[in-house]
N, CA, C and O atoms as a Tinker XYZ file with bonds, in Angstrom:
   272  protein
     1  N     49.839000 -103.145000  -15.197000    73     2
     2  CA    49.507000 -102.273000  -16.299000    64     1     3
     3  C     50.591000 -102.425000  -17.361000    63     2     4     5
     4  O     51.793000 -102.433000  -17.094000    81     3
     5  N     49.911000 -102.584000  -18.981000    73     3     6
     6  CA    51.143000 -102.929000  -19.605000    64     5     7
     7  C     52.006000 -101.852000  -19.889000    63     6     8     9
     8  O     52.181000 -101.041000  -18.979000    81     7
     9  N     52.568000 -101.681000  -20.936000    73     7    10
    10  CA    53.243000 -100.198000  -21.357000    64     9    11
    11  C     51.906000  -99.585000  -22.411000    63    10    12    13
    12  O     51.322000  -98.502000  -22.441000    81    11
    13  N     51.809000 -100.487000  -22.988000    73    11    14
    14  CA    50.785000  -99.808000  -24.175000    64    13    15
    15  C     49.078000  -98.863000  -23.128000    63    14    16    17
    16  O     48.256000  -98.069000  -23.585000    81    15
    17  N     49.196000  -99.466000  -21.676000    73    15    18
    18  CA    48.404000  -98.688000  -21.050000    64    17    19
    19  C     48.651000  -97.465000  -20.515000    63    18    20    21
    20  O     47.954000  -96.457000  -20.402000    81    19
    21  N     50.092000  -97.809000  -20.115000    73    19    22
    22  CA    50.591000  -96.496000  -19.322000    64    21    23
    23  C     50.595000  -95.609000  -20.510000    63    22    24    25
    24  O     50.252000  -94.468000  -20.200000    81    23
    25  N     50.814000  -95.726000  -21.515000    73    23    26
    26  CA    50.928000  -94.658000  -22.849000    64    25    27
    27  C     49.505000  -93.922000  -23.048000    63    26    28    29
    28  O     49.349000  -92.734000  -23.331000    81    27
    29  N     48.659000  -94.741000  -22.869000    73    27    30
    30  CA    47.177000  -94.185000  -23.277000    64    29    31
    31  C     47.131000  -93.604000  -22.629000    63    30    32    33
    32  O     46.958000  -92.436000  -22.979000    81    31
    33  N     47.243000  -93.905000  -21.116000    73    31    34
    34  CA    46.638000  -93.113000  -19.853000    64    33    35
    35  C     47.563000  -91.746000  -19.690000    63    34    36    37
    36  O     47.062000  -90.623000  -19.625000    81    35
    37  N     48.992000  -92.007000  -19.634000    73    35    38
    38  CA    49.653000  -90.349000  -20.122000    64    37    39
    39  C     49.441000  -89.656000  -20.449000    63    38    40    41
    40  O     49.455000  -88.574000  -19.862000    81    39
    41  N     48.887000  -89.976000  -22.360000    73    39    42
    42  CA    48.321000  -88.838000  -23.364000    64    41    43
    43  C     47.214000  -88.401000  -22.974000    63    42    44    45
    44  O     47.000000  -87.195000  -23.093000    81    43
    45  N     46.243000  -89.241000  -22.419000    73    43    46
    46  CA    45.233000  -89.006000  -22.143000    64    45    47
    47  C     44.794000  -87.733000  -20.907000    63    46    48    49
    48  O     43.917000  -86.869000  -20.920000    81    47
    49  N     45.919000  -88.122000  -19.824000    73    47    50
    50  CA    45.406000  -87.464000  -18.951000    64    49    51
    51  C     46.537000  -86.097000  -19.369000    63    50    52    53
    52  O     46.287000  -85.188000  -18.578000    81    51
    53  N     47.359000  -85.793000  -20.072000    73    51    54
    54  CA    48.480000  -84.544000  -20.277000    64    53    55
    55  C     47.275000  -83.748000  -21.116000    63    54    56    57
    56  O     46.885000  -82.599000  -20.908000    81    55
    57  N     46.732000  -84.822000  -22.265000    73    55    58
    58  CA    45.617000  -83.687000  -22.905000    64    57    59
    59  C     44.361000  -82.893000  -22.185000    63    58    60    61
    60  O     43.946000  -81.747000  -22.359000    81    59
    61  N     43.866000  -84.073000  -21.207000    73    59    62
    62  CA    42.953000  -83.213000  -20.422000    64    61    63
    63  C     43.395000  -82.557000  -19.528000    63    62    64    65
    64  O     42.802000  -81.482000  -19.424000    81    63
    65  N     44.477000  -82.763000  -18.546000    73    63    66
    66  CA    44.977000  -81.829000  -17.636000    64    65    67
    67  C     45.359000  -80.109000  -18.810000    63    66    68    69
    68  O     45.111000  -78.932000  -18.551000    81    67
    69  N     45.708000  -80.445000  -19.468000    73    67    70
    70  CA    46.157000  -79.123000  -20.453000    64    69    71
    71  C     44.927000  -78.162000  -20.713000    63    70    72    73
    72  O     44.864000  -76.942000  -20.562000    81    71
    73  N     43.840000  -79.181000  -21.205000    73    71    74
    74  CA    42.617000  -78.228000  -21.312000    64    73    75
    75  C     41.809000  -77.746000  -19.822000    63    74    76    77
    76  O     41.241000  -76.719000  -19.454000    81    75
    77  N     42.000000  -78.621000  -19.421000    73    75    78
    78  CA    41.118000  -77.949000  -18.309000    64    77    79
    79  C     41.380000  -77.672000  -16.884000    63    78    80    81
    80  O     40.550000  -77.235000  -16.087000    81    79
    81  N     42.740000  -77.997000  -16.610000    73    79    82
    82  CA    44.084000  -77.742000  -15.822000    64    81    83
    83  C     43.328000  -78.323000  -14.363000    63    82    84    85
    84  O     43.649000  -77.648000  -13.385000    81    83
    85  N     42.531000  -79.284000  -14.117000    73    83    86
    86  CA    42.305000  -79.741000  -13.183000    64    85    87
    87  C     42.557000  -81.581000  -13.511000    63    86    88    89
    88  O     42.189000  -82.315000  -14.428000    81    87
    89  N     43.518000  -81.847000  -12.009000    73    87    90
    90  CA    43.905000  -83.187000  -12.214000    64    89    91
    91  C     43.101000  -84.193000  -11.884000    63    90    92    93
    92  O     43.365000  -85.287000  -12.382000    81    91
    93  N     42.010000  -84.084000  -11.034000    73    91    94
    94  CA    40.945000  -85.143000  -10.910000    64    93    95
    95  C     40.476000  -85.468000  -11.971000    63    94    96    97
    96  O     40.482000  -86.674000  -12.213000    81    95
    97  N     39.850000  -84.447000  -13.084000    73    95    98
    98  CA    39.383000  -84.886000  -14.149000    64    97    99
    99  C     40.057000  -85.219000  -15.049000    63    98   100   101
   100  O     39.433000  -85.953000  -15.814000    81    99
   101  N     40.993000  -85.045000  -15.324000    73    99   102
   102  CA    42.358000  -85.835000  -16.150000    64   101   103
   103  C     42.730000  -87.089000  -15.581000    63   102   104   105
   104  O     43.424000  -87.897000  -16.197000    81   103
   105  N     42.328000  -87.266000  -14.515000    73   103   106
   106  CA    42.830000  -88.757000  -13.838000    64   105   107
   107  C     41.649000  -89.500000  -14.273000    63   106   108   109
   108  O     41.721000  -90.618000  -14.784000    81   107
   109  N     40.506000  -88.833000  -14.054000    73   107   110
   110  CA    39.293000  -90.144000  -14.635000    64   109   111
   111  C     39.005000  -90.028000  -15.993000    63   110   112   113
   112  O     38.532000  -91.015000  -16.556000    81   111
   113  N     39.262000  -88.695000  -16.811000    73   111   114
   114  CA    39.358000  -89.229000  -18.287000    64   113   115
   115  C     40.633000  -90.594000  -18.630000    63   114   116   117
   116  O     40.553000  -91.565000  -19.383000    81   115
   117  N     41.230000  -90.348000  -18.142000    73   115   118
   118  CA    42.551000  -91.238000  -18.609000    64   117   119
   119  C     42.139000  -92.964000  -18.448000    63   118   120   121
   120  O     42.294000  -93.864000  -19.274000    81   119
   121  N     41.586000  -93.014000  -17.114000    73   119   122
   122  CA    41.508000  -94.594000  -16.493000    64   121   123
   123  C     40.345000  -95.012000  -17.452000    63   122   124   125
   124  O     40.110000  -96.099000  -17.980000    81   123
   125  N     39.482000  -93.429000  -17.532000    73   123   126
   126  CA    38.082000  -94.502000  -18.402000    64   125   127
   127  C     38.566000  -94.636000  -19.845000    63   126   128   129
   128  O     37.902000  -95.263000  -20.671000    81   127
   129  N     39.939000  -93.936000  -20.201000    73   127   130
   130  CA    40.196000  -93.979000  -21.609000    64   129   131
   131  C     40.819000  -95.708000  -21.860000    63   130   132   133
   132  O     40.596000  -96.369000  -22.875000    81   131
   133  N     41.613000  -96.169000  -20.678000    73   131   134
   134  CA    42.171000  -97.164000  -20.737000    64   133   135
   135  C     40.643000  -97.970000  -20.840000    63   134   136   137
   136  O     40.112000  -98.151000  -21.935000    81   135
   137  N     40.021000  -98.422000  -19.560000    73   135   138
   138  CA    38.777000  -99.449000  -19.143000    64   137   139
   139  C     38.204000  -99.115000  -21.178000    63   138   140   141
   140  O     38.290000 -100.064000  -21.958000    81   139
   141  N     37.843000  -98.135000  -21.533000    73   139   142
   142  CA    37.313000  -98.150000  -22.909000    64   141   143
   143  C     37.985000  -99.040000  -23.983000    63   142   144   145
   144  O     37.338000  -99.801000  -24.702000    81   143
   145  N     39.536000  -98.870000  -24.050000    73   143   146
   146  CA    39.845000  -99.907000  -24.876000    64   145   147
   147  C     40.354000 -101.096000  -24.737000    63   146   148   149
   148  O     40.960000 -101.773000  -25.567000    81   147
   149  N     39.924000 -101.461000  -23.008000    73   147   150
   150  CA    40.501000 -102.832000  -22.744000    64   149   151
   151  C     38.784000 -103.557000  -23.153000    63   150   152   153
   152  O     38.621000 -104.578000  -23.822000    81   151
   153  N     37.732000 -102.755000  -22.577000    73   151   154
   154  CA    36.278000 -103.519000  -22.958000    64   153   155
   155  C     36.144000 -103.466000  -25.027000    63   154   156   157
   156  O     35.272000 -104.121000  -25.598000    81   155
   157  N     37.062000 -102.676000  -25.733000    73   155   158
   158  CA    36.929000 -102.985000  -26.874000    64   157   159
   159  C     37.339000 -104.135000  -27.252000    63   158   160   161
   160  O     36.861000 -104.388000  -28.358000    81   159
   161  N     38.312000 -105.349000  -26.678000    73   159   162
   162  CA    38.434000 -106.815000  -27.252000    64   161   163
   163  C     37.203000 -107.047000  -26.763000    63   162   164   165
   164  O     36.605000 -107.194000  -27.829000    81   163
   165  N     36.653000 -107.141000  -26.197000    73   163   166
   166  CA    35.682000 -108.012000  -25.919000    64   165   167
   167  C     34.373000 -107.659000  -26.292000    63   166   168   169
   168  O     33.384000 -108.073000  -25.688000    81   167
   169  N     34.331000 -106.920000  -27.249000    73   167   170
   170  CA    33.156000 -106.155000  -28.088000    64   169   171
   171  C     32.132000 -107.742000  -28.775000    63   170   172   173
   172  O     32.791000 -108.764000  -28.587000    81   171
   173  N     31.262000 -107.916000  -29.212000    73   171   174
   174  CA    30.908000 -109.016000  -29.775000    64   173   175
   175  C     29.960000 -108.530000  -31.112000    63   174   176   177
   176  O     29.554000 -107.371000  -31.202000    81   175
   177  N     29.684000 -109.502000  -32.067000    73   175   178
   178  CA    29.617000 -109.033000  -33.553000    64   177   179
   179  C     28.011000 -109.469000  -32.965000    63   178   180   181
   180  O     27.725000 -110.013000  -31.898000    81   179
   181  N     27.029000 -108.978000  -34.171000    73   179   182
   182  CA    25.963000 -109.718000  -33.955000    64   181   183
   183  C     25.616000 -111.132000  -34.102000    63   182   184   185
   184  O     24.632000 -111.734000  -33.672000    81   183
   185  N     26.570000 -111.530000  -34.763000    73   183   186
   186  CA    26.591000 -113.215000  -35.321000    64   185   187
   187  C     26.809000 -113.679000  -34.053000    63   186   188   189
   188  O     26.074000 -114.616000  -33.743000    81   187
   189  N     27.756000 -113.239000  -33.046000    73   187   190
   190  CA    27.792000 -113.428000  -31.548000    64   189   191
   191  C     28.876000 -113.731000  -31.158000    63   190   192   193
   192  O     29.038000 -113.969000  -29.961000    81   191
   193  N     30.032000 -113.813000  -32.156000    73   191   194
   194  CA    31.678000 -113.682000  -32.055000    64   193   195
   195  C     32.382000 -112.595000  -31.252000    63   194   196   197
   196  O     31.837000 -111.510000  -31.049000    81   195
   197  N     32.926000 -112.730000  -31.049000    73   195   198
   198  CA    33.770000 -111.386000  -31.175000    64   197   199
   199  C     34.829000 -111.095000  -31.473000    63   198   200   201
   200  O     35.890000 -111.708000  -31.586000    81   199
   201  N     34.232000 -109.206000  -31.725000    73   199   202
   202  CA    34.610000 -108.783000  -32.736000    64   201   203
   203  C     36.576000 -109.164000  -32.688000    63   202   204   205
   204  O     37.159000 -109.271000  -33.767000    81   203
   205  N     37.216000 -109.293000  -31.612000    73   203   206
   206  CA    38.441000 -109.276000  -31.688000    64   205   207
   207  C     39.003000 -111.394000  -31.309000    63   206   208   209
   208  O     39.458000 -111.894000  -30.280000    81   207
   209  N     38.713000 -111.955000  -32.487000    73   207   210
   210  CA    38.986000 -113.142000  -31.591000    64   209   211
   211  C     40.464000 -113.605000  -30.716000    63   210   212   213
   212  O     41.656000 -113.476000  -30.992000    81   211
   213  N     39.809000 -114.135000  -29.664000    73   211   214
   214  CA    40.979000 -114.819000  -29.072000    64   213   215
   215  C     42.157000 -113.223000  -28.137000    63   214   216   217
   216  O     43.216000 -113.707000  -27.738000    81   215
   217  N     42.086000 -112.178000  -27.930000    73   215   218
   218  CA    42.872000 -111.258000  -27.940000    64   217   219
   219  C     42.861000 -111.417000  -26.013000    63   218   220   221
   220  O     41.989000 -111.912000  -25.298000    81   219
   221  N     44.231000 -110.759000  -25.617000    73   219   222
   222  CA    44.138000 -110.203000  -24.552000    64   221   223
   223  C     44.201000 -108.876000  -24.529000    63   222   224   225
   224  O     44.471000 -108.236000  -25.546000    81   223
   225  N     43.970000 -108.345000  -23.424000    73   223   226
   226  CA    43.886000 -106.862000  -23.579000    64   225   227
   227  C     44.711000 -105.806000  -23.974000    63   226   228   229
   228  O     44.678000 -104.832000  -24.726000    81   227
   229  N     45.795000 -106.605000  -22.843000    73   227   230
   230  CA    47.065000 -106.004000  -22.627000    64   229   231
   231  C     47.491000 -106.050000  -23.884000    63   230   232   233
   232  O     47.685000 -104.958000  -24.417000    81   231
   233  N     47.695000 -107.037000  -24.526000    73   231   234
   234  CA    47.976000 -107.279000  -26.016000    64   233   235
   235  C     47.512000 -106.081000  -27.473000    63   234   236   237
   236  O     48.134000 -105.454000  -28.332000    81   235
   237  N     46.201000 -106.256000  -27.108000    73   235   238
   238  CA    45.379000 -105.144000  -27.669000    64   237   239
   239  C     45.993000 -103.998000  -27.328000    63   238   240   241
   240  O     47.018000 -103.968000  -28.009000    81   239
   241  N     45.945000 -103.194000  -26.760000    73   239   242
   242  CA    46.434000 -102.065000  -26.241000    64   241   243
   243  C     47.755000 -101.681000  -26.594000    63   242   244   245
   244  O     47.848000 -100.524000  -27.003000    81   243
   245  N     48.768000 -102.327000  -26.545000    73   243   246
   246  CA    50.221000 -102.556000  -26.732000    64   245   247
   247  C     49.762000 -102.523000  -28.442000    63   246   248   249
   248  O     50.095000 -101.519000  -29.071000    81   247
   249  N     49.124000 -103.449000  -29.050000    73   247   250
   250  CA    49.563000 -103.205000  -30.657000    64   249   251
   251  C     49.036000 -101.591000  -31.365000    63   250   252   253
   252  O     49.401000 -101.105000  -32.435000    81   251
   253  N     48.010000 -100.977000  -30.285000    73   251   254
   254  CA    47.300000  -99.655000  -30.709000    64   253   255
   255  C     48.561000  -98.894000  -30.581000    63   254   256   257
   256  O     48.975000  -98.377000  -31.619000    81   255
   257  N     49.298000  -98.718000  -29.416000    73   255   258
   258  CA    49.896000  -97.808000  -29.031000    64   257   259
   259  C     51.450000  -97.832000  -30.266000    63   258   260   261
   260  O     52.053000  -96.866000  -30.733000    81   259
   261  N     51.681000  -99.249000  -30.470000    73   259   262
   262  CA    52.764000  -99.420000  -31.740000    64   261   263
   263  C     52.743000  -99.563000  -32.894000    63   262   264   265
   264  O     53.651000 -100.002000  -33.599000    81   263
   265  N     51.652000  -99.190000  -33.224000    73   263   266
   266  CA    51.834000  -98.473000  -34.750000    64   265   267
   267  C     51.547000  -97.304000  -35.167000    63   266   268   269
   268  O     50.953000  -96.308000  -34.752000    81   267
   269  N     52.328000  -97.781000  -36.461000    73   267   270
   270  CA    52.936000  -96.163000  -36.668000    64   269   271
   271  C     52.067000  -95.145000  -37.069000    63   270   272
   272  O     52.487000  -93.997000  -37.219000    81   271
């Protein structure tokens, strides 16, 4: 897991554990928050590209989480 995942999955699961103070469901919002933006490189355009060329995930993820 890169860092830019462990970051998503943190916020992710601190915000849902906060609202709804149960940790199962903060554990599977979080993992599906990650699986959501690792399947966003690999999104495809209708022309049949995709939308992110050439990307790895980990990569992807890491540049979301570092900017500003």
């Amino acid at each position: 897991m890169s860092d830019g995942e462990r970051l998503v999955w943190a916020a992710t699961y601190a915000l849902v554990f906060d609202r709804s103070g149960d940790a199962v469901c903060a554990a599977r919002s979080a993992a599906f928050a990650v699986e959501g933006l690792r399947s966003a490189g690999q999104q495809k355009l209708s022309t049949g590209g995709h939308a992110l060329a050439q990307i790895d995930a980990r990569d992807f993820l890491d540049e979301i989480v570092n900017v500003p």
